[in-house]
C-alpha positions as CSV (number, residue, x, y, z in Angstrom):
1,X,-7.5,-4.6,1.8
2,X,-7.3,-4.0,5.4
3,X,-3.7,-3.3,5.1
4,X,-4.2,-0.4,2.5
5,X,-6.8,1.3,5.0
6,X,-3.8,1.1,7.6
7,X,-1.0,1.9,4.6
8,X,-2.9,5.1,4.1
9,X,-3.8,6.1,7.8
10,X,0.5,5.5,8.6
11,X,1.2,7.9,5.6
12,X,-1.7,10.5,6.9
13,X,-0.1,10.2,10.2
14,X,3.7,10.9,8.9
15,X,2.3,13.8,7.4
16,X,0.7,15.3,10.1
17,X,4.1,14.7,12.1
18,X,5.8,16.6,9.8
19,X,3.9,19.9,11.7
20,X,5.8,19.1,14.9
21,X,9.4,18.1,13.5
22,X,9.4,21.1,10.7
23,X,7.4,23.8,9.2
24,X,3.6,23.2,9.7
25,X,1.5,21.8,6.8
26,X,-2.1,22.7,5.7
27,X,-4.4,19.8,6.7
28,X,-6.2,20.2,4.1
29,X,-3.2,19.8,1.7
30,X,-2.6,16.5,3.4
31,X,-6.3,14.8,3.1
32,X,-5.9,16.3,-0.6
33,X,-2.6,14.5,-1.2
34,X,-4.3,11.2,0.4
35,X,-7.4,11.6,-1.8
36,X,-5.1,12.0,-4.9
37,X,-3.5,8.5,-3.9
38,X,-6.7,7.4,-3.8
39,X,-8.0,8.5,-6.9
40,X,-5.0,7.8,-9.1
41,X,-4.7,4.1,-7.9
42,X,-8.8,4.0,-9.4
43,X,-8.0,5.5,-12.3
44,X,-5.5,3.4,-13.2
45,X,-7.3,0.0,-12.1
46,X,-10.1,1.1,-14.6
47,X,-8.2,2.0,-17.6
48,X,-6.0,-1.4,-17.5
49,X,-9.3,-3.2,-17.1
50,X,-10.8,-1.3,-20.1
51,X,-8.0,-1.8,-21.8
52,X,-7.5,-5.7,-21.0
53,X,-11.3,-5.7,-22.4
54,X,-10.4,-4.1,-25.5
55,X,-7.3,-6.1,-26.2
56,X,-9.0,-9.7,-25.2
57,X,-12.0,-9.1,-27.9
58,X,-9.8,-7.6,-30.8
59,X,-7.5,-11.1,-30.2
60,X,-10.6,-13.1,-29.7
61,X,-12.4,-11.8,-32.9
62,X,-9.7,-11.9,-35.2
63,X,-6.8,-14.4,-34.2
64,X,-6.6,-15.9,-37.7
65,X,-5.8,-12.1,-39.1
66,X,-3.4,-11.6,-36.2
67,X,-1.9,-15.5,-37.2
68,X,-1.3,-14.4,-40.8
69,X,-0.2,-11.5,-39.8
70,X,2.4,-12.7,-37.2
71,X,3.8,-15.5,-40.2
72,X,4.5,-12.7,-42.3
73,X,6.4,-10.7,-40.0
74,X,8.7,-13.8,-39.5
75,X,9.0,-14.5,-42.8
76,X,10.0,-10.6,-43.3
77,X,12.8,-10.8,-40.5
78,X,14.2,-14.0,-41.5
79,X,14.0,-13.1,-45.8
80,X,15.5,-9.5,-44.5
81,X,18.6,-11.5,-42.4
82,X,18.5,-13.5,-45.8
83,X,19.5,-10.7,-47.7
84,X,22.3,-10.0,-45.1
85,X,23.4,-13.3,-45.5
86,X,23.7,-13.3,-49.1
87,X,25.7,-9.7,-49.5
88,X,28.0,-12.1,-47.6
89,X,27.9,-15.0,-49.7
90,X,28.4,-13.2,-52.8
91,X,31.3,-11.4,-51.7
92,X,32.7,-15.1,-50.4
93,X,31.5,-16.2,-54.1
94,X,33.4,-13.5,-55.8
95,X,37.0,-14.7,-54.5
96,X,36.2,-18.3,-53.6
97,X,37.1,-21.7,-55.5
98,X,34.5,-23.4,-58.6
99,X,33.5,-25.3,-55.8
100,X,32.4,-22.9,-53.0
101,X,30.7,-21.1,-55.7
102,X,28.6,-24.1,-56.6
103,X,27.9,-24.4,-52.9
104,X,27.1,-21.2,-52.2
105,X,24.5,-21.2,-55.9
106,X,22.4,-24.2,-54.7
107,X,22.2,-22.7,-51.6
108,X,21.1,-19.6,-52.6
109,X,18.3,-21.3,-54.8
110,X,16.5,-22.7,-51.7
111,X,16.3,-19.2,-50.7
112,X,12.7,-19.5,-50.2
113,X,12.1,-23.0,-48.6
114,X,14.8,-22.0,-46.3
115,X,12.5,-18.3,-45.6
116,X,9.7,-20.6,-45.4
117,X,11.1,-22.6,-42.4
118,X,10.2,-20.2,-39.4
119,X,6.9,-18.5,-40.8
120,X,5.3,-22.2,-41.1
121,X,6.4,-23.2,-37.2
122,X,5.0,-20.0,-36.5
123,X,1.9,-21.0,-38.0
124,X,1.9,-24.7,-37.1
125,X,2.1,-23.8,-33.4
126,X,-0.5,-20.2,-33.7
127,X,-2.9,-22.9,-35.4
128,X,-2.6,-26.1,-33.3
129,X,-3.5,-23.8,-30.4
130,X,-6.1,-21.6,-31.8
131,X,-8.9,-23.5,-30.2
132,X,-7.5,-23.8,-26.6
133,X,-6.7,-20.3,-27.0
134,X,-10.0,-19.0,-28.3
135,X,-11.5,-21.0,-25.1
136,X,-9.7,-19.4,-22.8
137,X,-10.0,-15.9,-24.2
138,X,-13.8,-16.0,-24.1
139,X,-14.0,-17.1,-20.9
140,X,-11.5,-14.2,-19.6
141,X,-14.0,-12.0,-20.7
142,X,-17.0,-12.8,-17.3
143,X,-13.9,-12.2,-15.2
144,X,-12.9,-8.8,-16.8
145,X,-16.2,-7.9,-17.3
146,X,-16.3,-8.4,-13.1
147,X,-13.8,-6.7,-12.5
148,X,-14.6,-3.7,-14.7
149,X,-18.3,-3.8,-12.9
150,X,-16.1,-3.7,-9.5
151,X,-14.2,-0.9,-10.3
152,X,-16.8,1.1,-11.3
153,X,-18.5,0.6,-8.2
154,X,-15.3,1.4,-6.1
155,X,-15.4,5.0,-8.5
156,X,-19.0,5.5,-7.3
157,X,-17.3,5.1,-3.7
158,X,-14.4,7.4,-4.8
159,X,-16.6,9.9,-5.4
160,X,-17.3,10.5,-1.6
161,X,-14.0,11.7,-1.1
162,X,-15.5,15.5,-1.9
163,X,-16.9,14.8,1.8
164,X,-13.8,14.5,2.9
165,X,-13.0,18.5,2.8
166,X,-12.8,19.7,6.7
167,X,-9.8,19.4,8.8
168,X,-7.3,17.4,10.1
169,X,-7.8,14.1,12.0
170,X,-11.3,14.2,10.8
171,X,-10.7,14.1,7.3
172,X,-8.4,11.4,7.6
173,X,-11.4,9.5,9.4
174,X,-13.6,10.2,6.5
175,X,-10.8,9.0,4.0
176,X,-10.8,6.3,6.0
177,X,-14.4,5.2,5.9
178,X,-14.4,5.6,2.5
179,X,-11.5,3.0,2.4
180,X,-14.0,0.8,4.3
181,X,-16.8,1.4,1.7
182,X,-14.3,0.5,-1.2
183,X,-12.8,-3.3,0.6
184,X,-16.4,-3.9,1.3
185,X,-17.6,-3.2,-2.2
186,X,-14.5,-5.7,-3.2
187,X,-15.2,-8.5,-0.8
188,X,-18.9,-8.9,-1.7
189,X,-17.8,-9.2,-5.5
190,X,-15.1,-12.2,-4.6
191,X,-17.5,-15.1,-5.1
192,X,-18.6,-14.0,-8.3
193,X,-14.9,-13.4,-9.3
194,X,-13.2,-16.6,-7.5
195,X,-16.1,-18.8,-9.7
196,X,-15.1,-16.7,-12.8
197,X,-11.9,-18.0,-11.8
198,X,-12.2,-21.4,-12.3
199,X,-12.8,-22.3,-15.9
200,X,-9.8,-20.0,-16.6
201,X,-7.6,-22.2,-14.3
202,X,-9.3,-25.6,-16.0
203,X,-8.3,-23.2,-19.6
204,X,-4.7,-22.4,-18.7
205,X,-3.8,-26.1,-18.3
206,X,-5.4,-26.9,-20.5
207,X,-3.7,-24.5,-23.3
208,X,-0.1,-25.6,-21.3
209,X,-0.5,-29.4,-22.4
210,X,-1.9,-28.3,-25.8
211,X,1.6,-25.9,-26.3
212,X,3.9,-28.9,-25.5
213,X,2.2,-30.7,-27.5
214,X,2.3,-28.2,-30.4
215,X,5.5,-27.8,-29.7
216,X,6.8,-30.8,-30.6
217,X,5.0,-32.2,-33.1
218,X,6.2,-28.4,-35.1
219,X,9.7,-28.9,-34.2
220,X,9.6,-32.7,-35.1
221,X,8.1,-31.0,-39.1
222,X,10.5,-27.7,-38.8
223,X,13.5,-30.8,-38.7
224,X,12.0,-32.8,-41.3
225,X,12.0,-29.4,-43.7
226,X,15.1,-28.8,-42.8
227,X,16.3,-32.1,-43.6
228,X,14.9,-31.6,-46.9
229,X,16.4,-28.4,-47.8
230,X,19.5,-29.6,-46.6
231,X,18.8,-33.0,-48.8
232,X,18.3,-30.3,-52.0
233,X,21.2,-28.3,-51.4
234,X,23.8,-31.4,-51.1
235,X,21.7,-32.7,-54.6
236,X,22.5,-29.6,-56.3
237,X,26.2,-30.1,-55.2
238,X,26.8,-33.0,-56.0
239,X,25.0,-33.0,-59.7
């Protein structure tokens, strides 16, 4: 933090420079242009945070809606590619032998196992990590609540930059203390978010091993349906 204090003191500088190496400039345009750094970079930091909130608890309180919902979409995209595929197929069928016809039938009639393929890895992964998931949403939340409680305070501190209206060097002093006011409002909340910290760490490997391990016990099923479908297909052929 102490490197934004000196970040924005090097830019106040350069603009007060400016005076001597071109035209003059109004002081009071360059505290204002300082303060409007200031003020954007808190504005931002608080609407991501309220945002991350938002996001976090509608994920959090309705991840099995959000699952279903995901599984359809895939199913949507791979039955819309399917249709694709099948413009292509007939038009193959059309001119093609008794035999690539046959093929081309059977396959067709596993349309839907074949649709069914991607939607249920979807859901065999969403559901074998819901829990790990749902753990370490919930305990995101302390940390973004922190965070949001920081910022807030830091917009409190803001606020005194309508002190910082006089001229010149001076201002830039006051912008400057204010600076101070902000880090030290962020260094006394660390502890509080560095312990907030750890169960999210513990969460996040804890979600890692659980997605490898999700991960292959859905691609070891996805190969066993498609071995089935594939099984059906070369049935129908051959009856």
């Amino acid at each position: 933090m102490a490197g934004l204090k000196i970040a924005f003191l090097i830019i106040g500088a350069f603009l007060l420079a400016t005076q001597v190496e071109s035209k003059p400039v109004n002081d009071i345009l360059i505290v204002k242009i300082l303060k409007e750094i200031i003020k954007v970079v808190d504005n931002v930091v608080n609407q991501v945070l309220a945002g991350a909130e938002t996001i976090v608890a509608i994920i959090d309180g309705n991840y099995v809606e959000l699952e279903n919902k995901l599984v359809d979409i895939t199913r949507n995209v791979v039955t819309q590619n399917l249709d694709r595929f099948n413009k292509v197929l007939n038009e193959i069928s059309k001119h093609g032998s008794a035999d690539e016809q046959k093929l081309i039938a059977c396959f067709t009639s596993e349309e839907s196992d074949v649709a069914d393929i991607p939607a249920n890895f979807v859901k065999s992964i969403s559901s074998c990590v819901e829990d790990d998931t749902s753990t370490l949403l919930s305990d995101l939340m302390p940390l973004i609540k922190d965070l949001y409680r920081t910022a807030n305070k830091t917009s409190t501190i803001v606020g005194d930059l309508v002190y910082c209206d006089g001229n010149g060097v001076f201002d830039l002093l006051c912008v400057a203390q204010v600076l101070d006011d902000i880090t030290a409002a962020i260094v006394k909340d660390i502890p509080v978010i560095v312990s907030d910290l750890v169960p999210i760490r513990h969460d996040s490997q804890d979600l890692h091993e659980t997605v490898v391990k999700c991960l292959k016990s859905s691609v070891l099923d996805m190969l066993a349906q498609l071995e089935k479908v594939g099984s059906s297909i070369n049935s129908c052929y051959e009856s």
